[in-house]
PyMOL Python script that loads the backbone (N, CA, C, O; Angstrom):
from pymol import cmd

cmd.read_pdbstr("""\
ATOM      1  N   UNK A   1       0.855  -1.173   0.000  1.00  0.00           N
ATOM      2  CA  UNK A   1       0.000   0.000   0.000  1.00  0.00           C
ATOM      3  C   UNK A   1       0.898   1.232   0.000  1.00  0.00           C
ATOM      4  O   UNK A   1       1.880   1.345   0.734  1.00  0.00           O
ATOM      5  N   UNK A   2       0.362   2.435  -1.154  1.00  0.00           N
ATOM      6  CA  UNK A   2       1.342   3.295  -0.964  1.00  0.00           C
ATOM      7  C   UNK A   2       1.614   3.925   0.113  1.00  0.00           C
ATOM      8  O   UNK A   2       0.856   3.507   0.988  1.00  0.00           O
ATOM      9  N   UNK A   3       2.200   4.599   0.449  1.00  0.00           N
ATOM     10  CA  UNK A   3       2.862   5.330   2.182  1.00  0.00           C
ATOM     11  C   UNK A   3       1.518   6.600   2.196  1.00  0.00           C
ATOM     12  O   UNK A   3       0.755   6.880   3.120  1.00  0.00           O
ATOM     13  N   UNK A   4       1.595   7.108   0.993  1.00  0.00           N
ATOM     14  CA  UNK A   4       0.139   8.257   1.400  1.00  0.00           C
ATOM     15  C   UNK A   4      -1.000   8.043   1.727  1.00  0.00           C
ATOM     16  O   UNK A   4      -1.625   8.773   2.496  1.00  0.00           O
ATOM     17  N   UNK A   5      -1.576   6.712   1.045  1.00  0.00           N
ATOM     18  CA  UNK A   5      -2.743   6.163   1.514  1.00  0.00           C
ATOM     19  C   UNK A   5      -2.889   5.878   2.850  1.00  0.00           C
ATOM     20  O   UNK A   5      -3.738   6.429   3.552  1.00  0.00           O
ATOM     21  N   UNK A   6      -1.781   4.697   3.411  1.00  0.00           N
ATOM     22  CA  UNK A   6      -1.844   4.605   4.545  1.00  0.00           C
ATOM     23  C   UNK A   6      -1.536   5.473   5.541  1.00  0.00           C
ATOM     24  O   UNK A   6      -2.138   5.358   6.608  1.00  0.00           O
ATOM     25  N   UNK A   7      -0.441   6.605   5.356  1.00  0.00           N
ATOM     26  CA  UNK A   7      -1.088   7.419   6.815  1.00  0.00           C
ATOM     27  C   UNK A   7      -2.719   8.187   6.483  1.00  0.00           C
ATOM     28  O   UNK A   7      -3.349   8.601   7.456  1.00  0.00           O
ATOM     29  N   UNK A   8      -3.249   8.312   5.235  1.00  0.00           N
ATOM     30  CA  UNK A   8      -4.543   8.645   5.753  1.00  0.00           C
ATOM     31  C   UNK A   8      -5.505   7.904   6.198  1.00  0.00           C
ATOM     32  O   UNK A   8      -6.398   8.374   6.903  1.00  0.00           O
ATOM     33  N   UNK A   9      -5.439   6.346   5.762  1.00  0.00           N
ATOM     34  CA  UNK A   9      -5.869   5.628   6.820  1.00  0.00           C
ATOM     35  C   UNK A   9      -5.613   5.626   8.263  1.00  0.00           C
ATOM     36  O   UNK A   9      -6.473   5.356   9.102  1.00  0.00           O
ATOM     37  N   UNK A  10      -4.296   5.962   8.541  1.00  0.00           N
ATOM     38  CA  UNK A  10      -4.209   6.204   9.741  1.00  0.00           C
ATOM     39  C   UNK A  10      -5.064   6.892  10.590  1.00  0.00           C
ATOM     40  O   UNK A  10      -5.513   6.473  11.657  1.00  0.00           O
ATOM     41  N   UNK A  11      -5.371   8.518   9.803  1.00  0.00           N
ATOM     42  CA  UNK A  11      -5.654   9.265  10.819  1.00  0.00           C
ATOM     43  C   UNK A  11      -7.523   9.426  10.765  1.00  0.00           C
ATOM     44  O   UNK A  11      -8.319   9.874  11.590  1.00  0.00           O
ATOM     45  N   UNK A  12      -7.721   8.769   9.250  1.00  0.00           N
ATOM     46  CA  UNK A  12      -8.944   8.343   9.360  1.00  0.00           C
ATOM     47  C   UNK A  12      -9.231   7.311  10.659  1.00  0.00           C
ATOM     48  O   UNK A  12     -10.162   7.544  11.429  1.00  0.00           O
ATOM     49  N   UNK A  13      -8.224   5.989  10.855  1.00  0.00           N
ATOM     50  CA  UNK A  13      -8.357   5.107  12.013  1.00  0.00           C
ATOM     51  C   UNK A  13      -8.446   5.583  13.534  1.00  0.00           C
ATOM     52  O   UNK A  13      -8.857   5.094  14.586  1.00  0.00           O
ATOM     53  N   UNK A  14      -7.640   7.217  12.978  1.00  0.00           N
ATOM     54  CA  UNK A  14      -7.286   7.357  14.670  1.00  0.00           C
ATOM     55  C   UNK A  14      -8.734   7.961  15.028  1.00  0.00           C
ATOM     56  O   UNK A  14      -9.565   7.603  15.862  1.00  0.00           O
ATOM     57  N   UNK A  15      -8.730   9.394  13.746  1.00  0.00           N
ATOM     58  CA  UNK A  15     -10.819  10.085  14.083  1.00  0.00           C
ATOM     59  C   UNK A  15     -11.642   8.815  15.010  1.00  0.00           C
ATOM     60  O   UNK A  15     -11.850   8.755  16.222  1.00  0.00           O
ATOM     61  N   UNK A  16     -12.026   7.795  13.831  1.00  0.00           N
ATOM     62  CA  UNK A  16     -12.808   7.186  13.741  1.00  0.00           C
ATOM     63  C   UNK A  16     -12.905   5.984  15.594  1.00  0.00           C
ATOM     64  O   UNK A  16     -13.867   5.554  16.229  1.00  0.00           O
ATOM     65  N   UNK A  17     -11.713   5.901  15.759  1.00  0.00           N
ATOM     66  CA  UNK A  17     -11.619   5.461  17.180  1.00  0.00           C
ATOM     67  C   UNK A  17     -11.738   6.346  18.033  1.00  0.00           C
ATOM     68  O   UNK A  17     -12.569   6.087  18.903  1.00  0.00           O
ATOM     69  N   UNK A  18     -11.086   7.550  18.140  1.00  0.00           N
ATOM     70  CA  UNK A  18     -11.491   8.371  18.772  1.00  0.00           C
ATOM     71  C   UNK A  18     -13.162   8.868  19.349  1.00  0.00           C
ATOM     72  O   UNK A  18     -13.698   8.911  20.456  1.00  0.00           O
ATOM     73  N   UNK A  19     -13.556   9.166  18.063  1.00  0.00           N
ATOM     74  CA  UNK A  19     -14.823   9.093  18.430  1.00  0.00           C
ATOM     75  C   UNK A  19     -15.857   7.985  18.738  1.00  0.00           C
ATOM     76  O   UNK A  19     -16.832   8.047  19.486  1.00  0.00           O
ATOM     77  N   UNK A  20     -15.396   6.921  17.955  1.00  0.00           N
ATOM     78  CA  UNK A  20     -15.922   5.670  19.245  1.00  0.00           C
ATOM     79  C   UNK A  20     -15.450   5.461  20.180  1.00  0.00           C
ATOM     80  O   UNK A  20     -15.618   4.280  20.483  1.00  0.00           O
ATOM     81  N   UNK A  21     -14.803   6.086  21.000  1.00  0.00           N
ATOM     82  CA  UNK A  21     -14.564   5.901  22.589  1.00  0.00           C
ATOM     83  C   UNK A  21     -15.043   6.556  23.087  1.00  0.00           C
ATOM     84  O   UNK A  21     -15.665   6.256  24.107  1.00  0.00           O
ATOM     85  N   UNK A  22     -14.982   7.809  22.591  1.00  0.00           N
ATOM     86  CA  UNK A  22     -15.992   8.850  23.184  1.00  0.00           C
ATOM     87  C   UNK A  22     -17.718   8.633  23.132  1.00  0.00           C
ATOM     88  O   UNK A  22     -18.504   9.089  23.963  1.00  0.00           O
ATOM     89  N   UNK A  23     -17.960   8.069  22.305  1.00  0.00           N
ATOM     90  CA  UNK A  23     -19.448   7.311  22.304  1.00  0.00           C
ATOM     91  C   UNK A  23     -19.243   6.375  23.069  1.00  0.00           C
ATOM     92  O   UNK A  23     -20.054   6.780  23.903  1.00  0.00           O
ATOM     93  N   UNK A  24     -18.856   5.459  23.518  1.00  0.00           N
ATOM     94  CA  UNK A  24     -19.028   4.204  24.116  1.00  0.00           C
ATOM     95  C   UNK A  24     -18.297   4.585  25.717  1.00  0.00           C
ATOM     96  O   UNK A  24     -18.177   3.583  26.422  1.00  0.00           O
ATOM     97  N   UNK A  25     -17.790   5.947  26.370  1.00  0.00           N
ATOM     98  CA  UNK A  25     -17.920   6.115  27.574  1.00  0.00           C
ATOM     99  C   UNK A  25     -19.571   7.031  27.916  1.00  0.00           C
ATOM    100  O   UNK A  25     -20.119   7.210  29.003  1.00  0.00           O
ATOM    101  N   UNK A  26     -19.978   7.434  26.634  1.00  0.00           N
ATOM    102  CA  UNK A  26     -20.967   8.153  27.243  1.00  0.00           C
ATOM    103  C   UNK A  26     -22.468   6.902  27.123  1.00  0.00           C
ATOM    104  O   UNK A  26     -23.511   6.622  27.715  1.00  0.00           O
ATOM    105  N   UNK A  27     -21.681   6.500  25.972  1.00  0.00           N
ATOM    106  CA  UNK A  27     -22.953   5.099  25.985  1.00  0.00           C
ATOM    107  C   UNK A  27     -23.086   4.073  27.371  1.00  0.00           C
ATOM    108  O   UNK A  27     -24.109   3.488  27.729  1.00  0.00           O
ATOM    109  N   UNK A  28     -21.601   4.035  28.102  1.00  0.00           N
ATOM    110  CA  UNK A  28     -21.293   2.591  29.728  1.00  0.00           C
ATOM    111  C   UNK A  28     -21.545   3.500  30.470  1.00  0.00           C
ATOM    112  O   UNK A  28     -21.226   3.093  31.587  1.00  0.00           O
ATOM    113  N   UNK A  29     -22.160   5.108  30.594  1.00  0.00           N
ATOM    114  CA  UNK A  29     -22.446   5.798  31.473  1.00  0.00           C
ATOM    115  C   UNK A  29     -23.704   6.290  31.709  1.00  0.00           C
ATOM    116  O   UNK A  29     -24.163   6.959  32.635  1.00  0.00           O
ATOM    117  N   UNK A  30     -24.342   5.685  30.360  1.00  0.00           N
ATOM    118  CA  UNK A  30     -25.968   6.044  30.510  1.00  0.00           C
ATOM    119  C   UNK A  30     -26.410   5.808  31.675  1.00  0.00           C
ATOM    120  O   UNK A  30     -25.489   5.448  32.408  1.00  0.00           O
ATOM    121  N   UNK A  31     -27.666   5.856  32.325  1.00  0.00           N
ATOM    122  CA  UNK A  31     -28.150   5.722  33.121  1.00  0.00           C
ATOM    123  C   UNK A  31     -29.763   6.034  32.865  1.00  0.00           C
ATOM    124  O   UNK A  31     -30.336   7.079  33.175  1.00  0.00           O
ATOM    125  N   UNK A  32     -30.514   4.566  32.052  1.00  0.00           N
ATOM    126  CA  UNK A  32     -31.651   5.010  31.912  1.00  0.00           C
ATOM    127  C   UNK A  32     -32.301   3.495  31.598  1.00  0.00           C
ATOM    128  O   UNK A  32     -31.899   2.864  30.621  1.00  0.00           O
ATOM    129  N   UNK A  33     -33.183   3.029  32.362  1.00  0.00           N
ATOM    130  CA  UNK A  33     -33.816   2.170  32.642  1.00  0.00           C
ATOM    131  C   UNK A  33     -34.659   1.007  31.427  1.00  0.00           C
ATOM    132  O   UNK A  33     -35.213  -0.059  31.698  1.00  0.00           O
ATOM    133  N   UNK A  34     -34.478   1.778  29.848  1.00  0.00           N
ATOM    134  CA  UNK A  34     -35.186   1.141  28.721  1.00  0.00           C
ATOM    135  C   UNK A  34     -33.959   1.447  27.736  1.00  0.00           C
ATOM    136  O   UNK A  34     -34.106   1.751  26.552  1.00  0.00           O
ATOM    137  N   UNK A  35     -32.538   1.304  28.492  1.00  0.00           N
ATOM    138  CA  UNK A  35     -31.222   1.292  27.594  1.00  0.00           C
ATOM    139  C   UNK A  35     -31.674   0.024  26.311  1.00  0.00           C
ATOM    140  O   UNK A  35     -31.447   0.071  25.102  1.00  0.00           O
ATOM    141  N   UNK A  36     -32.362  -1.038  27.098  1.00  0.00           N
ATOM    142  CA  UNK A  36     -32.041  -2.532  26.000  1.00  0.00           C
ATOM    143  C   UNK A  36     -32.960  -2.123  25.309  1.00  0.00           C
ATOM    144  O   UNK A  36     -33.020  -2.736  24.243  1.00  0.00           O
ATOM    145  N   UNK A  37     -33.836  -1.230  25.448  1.00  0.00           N
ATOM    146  CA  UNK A  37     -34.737  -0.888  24.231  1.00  0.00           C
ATOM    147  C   UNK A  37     -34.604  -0.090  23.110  1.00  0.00           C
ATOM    148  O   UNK A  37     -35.137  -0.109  22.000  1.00  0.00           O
ATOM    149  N   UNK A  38     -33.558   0.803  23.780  1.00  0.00           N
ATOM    150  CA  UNK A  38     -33.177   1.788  22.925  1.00  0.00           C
ATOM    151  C   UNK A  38     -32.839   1.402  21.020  1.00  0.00           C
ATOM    152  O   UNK A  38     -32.355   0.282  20.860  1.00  0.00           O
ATOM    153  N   UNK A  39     -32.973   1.896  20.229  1.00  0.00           N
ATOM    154  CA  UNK A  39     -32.449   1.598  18.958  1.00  0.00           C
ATOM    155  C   UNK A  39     -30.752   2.282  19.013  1.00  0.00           C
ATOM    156  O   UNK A  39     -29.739   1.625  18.775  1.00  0.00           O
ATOM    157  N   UNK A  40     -30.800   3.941  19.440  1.00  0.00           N
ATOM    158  CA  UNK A  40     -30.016   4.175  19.083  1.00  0.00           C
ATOM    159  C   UNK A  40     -28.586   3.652  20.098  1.00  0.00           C
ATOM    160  O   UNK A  40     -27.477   3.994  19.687  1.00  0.00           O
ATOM    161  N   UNK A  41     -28.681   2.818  21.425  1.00  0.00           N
ATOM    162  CA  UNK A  41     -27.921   2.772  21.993  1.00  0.00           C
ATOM    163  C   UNK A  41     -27.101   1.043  21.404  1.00  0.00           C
ATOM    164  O   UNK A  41     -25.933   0.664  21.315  1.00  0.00           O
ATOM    165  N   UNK A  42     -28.782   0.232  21.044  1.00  0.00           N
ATOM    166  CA  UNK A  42     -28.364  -0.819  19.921  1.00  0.00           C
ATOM    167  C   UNK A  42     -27.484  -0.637  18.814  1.00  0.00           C
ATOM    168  O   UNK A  42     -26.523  -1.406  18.811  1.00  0.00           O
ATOM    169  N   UNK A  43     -27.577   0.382  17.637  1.00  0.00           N
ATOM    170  CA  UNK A  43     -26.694   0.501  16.992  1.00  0.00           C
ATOM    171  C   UNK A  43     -25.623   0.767  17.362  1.00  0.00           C
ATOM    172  O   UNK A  43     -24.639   0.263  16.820  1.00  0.00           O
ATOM    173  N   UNK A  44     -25.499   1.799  18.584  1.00  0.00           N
ATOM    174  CA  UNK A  44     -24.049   2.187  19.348  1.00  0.00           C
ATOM    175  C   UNK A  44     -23.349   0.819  19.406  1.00  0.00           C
ATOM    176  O   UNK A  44     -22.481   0.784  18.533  1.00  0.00           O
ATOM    177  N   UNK A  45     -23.403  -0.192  20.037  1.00  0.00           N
ATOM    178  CA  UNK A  45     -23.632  -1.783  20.522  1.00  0.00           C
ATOM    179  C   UNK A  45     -22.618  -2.206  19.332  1.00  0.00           C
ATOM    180  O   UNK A  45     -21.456  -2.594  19.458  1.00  0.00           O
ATOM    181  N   UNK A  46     -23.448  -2.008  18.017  1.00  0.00           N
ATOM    182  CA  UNK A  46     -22.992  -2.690  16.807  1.00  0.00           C
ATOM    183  C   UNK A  46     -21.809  -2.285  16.422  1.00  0.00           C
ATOM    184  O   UNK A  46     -20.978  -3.134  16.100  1.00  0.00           O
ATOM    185  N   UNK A  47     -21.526  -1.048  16.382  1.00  0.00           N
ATOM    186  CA  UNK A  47     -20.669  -0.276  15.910  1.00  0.00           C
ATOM    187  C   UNK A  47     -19.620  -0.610  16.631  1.00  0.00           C
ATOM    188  O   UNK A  47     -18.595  -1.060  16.119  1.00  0.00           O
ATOM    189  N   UNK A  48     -19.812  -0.375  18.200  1.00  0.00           N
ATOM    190  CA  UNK A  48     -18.688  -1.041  18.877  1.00  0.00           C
ATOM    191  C   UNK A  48     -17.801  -2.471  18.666  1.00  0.00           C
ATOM    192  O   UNK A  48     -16.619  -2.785  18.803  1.00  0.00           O
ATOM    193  N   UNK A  49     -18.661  -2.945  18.383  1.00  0.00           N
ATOM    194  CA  UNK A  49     -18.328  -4.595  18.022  1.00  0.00           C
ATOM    195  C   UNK A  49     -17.418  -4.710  16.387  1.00  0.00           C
ATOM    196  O   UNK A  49     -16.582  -5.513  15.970  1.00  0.00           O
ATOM    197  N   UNK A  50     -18.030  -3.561  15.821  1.00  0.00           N
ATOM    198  CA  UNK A  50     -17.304  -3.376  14.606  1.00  0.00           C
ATOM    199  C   UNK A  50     -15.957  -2.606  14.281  1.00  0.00           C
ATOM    200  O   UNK A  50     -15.129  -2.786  13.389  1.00  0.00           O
ATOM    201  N   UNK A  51     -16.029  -1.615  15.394  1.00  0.00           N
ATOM    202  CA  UNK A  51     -14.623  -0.944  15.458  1.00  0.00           C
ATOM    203  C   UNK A  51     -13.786  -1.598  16.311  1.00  0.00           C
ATOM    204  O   UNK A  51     -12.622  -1.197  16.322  1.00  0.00           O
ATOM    205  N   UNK A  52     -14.078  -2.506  17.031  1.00  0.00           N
ATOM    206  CA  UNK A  52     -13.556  -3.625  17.702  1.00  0.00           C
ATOM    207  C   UNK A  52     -12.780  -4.615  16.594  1.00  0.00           C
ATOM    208  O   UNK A  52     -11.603  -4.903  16.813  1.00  0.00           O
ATOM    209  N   UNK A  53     -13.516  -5.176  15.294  1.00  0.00           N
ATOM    210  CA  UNK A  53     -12.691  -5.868  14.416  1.00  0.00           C
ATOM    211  C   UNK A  53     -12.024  -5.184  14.052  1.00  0.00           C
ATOM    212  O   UNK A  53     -10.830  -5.433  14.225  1.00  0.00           O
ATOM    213  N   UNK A  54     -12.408  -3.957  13.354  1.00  0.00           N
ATOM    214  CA  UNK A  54     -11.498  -3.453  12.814  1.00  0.00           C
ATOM    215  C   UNK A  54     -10.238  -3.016  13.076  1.00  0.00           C
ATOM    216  O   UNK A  54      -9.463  -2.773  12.152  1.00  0.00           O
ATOM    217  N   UNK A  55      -9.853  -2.848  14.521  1.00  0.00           N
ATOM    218  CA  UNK A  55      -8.713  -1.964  15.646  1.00  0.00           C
ATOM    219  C   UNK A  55      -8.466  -3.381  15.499  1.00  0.00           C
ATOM    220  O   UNK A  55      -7.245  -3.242  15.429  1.00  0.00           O
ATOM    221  N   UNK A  56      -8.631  -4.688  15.390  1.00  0.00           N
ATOM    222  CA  UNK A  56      -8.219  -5.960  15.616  1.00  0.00           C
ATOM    223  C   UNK A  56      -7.248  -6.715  14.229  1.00  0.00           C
ATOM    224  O   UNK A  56      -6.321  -7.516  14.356  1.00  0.00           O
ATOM    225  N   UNK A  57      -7.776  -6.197  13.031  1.00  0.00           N
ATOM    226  CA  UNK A  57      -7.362  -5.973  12.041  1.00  0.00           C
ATOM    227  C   UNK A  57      -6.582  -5.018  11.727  1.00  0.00           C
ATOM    228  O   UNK A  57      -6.495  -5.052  10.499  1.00  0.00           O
ATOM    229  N   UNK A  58      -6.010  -4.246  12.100  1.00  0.00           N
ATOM    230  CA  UNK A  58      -5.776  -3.341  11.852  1.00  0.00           C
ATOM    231  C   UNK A  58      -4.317  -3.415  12.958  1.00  0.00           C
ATOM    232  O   UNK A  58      -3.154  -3.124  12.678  1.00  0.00           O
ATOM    233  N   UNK A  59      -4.622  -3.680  13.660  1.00  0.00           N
ATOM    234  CA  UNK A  59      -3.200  -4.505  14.646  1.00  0.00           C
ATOM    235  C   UNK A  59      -2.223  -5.115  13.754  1.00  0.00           C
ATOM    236  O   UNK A  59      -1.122  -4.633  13.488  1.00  0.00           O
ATOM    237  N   UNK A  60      -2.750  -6.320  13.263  1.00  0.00           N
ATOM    238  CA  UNK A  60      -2.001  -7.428  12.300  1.00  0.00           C
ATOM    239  C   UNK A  60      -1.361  -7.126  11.333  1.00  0.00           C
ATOM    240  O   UNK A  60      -0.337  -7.564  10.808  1.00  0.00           O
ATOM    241  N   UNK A  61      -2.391  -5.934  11.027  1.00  0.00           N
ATOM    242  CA  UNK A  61      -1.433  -5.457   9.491  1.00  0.00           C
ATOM    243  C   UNK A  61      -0.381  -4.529   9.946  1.00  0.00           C
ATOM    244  O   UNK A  61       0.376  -4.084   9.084  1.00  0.00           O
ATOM    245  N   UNK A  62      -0.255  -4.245  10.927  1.00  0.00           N
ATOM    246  CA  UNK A  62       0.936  -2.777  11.205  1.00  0.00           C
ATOM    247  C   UNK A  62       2.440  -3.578  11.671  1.00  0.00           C
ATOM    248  O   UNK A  62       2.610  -4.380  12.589  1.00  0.00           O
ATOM    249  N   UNK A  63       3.017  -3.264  11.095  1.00  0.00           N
ATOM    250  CA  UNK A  63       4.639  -3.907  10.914  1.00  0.00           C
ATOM    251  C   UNK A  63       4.904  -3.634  12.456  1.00  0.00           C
ATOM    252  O   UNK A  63       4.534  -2.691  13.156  1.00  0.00           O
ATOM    253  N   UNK A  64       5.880  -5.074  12.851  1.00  0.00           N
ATOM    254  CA  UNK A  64       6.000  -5.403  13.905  1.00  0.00           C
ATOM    255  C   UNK A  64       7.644  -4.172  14.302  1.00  0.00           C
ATOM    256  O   UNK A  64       8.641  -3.859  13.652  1.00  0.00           O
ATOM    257  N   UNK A  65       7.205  -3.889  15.448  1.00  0.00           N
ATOM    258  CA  UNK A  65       8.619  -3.041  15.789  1.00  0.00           C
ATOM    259  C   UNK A  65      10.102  -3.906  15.703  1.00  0.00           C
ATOM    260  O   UNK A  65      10.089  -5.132  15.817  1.00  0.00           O
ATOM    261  N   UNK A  66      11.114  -3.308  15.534  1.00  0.00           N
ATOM    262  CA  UNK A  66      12.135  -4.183  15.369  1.00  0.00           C
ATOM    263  C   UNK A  66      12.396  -4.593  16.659  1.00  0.00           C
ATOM    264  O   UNK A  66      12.179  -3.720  17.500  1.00  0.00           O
ATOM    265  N   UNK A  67      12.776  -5.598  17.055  1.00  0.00           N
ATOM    266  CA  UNK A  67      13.427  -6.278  18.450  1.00  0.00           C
ATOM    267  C   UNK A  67      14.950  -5.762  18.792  1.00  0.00           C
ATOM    268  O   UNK A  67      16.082  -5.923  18.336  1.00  0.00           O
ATOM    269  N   UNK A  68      14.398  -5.142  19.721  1.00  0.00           N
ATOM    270  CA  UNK A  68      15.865  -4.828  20.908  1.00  0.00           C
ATOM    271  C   UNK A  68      16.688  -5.728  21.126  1.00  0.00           C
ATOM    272  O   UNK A  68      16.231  -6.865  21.236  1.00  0.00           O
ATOM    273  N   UNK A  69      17.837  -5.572  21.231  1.00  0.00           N
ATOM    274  CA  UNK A  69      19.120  -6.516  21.273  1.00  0.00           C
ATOM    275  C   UNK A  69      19.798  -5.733  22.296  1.00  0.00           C
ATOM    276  O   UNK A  69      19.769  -4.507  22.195  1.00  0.00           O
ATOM    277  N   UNK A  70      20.350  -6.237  23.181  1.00  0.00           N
ATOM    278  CA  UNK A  70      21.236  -5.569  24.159  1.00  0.00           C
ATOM    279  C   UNK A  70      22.462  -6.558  24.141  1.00  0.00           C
ATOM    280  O   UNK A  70      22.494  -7.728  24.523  1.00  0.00           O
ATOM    281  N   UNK A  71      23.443  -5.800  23.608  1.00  0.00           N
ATOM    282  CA  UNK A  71      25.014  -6.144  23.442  1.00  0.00           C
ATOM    283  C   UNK A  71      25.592  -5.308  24.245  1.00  0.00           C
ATOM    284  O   UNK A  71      25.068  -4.244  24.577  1.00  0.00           O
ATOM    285  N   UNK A  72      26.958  -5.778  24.717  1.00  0.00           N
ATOM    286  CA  UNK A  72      27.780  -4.990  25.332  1.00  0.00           C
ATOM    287  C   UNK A  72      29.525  -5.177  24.668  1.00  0.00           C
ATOM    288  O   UNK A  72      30.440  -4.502  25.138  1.00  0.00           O
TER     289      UNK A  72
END
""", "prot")
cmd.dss("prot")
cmd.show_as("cartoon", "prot")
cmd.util.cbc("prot")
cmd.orient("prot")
């Protein structure tokens, strides 16, 4: 993948997590008694589960750091 694409994936990855964390502390902080009913807290739900693969995928593909060697 070319190098430009992927850092804008990057920072598309970083937005896009970003703001699902920020939804999903205000979503584990609700406090309202017909949460499981909700639609929109359901889709929240989904989404989570989906930016979950994706941050999971998205692990695998990122080149492993080089390994430290300590010589003397």
């Amino acid at each position: 993948m070319p190098e430009e694409f992927r850092s804008e994936l990057d920072e598309i990855m970083r937005d896009l997590l970003t703001s699902a964390q920020e939804l999903a502390f205000e979503y584990s902080t609700l406090d309202c008694s017909k949460i499981l009913d909700c639609p929109l807290a359901q889709k929240s739900k989904e989404l989570f589960k989906c930016i979950k693969r994706l941050n999971e995928v998205a692990k695998r593909l990122a080149p492993r750091p080089a390994q430290v060697t300590y010589t003397r």
